[in-house]
C-alpha positions in Angstrom: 49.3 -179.5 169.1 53.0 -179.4 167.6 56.4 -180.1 168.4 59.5 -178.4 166.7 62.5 -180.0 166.8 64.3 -176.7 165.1 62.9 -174.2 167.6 62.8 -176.9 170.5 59.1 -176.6 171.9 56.1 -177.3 171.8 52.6 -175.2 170.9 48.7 -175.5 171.1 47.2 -173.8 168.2 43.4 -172.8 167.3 41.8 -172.1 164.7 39.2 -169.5 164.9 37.8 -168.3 161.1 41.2 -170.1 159.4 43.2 -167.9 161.8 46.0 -170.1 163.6 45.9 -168.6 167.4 48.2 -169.8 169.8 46.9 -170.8 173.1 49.9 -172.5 174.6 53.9 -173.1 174.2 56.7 -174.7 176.4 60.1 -175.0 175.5 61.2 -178.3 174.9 64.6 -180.3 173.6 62.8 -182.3 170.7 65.4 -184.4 169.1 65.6 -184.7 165.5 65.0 -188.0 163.5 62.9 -189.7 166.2 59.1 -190.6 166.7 57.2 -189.3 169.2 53.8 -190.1 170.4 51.7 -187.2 170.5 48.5 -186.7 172.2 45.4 -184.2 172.9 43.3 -185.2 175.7 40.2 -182.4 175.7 37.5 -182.7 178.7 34.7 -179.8 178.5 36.7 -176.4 178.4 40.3 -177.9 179.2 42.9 -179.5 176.7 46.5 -181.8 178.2 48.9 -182.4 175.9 51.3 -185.2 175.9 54.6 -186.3 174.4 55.4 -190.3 174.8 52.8 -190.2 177.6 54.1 -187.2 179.7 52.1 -184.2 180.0 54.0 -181.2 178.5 50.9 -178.8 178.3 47.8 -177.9 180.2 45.3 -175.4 179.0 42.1 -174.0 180.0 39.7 -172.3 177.5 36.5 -169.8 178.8 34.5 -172.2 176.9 33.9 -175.7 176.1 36.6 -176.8 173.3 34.7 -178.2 170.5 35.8 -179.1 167.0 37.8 -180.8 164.3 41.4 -182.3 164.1 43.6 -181.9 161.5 47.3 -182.7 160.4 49.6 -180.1 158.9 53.8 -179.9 158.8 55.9 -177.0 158.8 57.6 -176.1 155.2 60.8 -176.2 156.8 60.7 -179.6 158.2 59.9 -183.4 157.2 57.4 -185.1 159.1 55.8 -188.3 158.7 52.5 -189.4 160.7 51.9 -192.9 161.7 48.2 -194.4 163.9 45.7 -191.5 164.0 43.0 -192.3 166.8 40.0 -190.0 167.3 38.2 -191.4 170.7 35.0 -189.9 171.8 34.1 -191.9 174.3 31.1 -193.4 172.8 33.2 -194.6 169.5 36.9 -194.6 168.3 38.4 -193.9 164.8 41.7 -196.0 164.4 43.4 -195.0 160.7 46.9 -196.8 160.6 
């Protein structure tokens, strides 16, 4: 899940054999020079995404969604990540 302040949205990406696949986009004013909380919520085969708490993206897969989470930027922009939490349920990663 990424915003884009330059194109004003916001996307759901895969990654299926390191091919990036987009599974869902709004458009969105993102402002520029601010923070925003960002957040994946995943439950069996469905995915919400969140900005500062608001859902701004549902999507359903034809499968569970299983996997990894990773943090990548744009060459075009500056970004700067800040409180990464992985939750599980059973256990929660916390890197500050």
């Amino acid at each position: 899940f990424r915003i884009n302040a330059l194109e004003d949205n916001a996307m759901l990406f895969e990654f299926v054999n390191n091919n990036r696949i987009e599974r869902a986009r709004c458009d969105l004013p993102i402002a520029g020079g601010q923070w925003y909380a960002l957040e994946v919520a995943v439950t069996d085969n469905s995915a919400s995404c969140l900005i500062n708490g608001a859902v701004v993206l549902d999507y359903q897969a034809d499968r569970s969604i299983r996997g990894h989470v990773g943090l990548w930027t744009k060459a075009d922009s500056v970004t700067q990540f800040s409180h990464l939490t992985i939750n599980n349920g059973a256990t929660c990663l916390d890197v500050t």
